[in-house]
C-alpha positions as CSV (number, residue, x, y, z in Angstrom):
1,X,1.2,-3.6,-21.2
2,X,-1.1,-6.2,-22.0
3,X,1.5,-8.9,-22.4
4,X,2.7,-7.9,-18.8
5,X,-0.5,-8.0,-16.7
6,X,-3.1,-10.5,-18.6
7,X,-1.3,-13.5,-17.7
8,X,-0.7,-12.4,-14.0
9,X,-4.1,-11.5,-14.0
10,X,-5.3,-14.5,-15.5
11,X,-3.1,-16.7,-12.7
12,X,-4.7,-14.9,-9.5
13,X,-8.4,-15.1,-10.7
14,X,-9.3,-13.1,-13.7
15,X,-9.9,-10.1,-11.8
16,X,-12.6,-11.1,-9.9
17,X,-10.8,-11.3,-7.1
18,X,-9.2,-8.1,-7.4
19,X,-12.7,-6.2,-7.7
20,X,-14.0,-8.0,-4.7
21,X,-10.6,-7.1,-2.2
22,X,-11.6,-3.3,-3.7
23,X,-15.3,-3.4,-2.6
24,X,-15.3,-5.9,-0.3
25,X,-16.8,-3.8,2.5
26,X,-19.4,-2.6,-0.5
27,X,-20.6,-6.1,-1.1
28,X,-21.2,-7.4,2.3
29,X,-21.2,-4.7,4.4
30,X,-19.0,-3.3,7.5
31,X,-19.9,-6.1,9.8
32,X,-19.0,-9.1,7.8
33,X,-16.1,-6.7,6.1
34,X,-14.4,-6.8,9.7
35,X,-15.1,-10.4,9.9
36,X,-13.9,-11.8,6.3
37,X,-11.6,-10.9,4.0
38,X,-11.3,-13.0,0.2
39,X,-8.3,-15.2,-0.1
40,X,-8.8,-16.5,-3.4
41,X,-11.0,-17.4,-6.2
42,X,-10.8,-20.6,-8.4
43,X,-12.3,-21.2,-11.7
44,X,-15.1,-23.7,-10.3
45,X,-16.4,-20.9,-8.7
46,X,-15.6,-21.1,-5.5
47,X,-14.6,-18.1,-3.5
48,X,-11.8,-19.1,-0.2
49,X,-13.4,-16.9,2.4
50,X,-10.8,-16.0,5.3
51,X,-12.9,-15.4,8.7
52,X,-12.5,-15.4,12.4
53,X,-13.9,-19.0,13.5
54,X,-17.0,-17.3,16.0
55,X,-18.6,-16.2,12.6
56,X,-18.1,-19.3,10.7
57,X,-21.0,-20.5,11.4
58,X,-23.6,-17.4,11.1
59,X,-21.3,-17.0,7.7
60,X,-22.1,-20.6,6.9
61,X,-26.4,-20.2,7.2
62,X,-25.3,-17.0,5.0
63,X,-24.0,-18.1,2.3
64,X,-26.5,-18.4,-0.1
65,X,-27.3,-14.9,0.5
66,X,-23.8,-13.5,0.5
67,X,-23.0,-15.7,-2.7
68,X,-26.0,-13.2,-4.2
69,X,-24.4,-9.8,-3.4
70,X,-20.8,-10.8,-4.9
71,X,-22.7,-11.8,-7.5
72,X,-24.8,-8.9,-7.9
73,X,-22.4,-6.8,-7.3
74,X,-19.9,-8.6,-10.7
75,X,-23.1,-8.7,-13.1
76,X,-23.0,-12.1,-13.9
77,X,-23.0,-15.6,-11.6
78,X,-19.3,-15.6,-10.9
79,X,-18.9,-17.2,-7.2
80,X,-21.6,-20.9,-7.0
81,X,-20.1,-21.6,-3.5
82,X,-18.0,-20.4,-0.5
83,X,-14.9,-22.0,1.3
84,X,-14.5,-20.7,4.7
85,X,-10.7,-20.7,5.9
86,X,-11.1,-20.2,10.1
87,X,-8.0,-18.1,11.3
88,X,-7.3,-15.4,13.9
89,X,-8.6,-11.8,12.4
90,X,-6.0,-10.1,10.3
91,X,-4.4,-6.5,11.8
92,X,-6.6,-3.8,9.9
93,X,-4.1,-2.2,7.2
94,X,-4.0,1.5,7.0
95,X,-6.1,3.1,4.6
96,X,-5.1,4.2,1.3
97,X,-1.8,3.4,-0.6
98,X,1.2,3.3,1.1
99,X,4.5,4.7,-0.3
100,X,6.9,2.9,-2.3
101,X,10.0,2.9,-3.8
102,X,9.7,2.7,-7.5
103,X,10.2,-0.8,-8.2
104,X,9.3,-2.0,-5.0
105,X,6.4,-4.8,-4.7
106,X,7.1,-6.0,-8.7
107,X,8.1,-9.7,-8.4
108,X,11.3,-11.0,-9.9
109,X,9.5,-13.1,-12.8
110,X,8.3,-8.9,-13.8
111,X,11.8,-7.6,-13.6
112,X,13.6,-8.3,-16.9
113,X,10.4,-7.5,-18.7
114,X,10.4,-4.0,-16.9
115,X,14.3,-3.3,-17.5
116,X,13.4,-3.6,-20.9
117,X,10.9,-0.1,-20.6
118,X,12.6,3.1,-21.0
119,X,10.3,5.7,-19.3
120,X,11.3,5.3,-15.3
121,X,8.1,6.7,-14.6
122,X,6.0,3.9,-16.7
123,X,8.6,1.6,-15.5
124,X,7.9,2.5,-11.8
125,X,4.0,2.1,-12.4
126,X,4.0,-1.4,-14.3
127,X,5.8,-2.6,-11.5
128,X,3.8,-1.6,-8.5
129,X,0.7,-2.9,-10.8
130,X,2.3,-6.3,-11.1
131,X,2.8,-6.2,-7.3
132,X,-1.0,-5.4,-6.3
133,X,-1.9,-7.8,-8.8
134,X,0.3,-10.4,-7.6
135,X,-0.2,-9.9,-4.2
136,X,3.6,-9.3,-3.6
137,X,3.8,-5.3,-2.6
138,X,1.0,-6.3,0.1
């Protein structure tokens, strides 16, 4: 399983960015939550930060401080700066997973490596993993 996911894991931020799209609303709180969402994360440390252009600013005088939480929140210095992307708020997705079909959201570079897995079950779980990982069942 390793083989599958520590590369695509590797490519889309080492996980950091996965734990802070889980408790994103846990590190900054419900206000900023509704007004930010993480894009991505590169290895210099710098965090993209989606928000609506009215909080750009405030978010900007922020910084230092939200920088701190993520960061308290991973355990170790991860994020040294924030890169604000202004855009028009994203529509609030339902809670909780939503149903899929077994190998829906695994991306075509996933498939022959999952047609080699017997159990449809396992099968069925690697891929929706590569998909949240990869961003492609969102």
């Amino acid at each position: 399983m390793s083989k599958l996911v520590a590369p695509l894991i590797v490519k889309r931020g080492g996980g950091v960015l996965v734990r802070l799209k889980a408790d994103w609303a846990v590190i900054v709180g419900p206000d900023w939550a509704r007004l930010t969402w993480p894009l991505a994360f590169g290895r210099d440390g710098a965090l993209k930060l989606r928000t609506v252009p009215t909080a750009a600013l405030e978010l900007q005088h922020q910084a230092p401080l939200v920088i701190d939480r993520i960061n308290l929140h991973l355990g170790r210095a991860a994020v040294s700066r924030l890169v604000l992307v202004q855009a028009v708020p994203l529509e609030p997705k339902p809670p909780g997973p939503q149903p899929r079909s077994p190998r829906d959201g695994a991306p075509p570079t996933v498939e022959p490596l999952l047609s080699s897995i017997a159990d449809p079950g396992l099968r069925a779980a690697l891929g929706r993993l590569a998909g949240a990982v990869t961003g492609a069942g969102s």
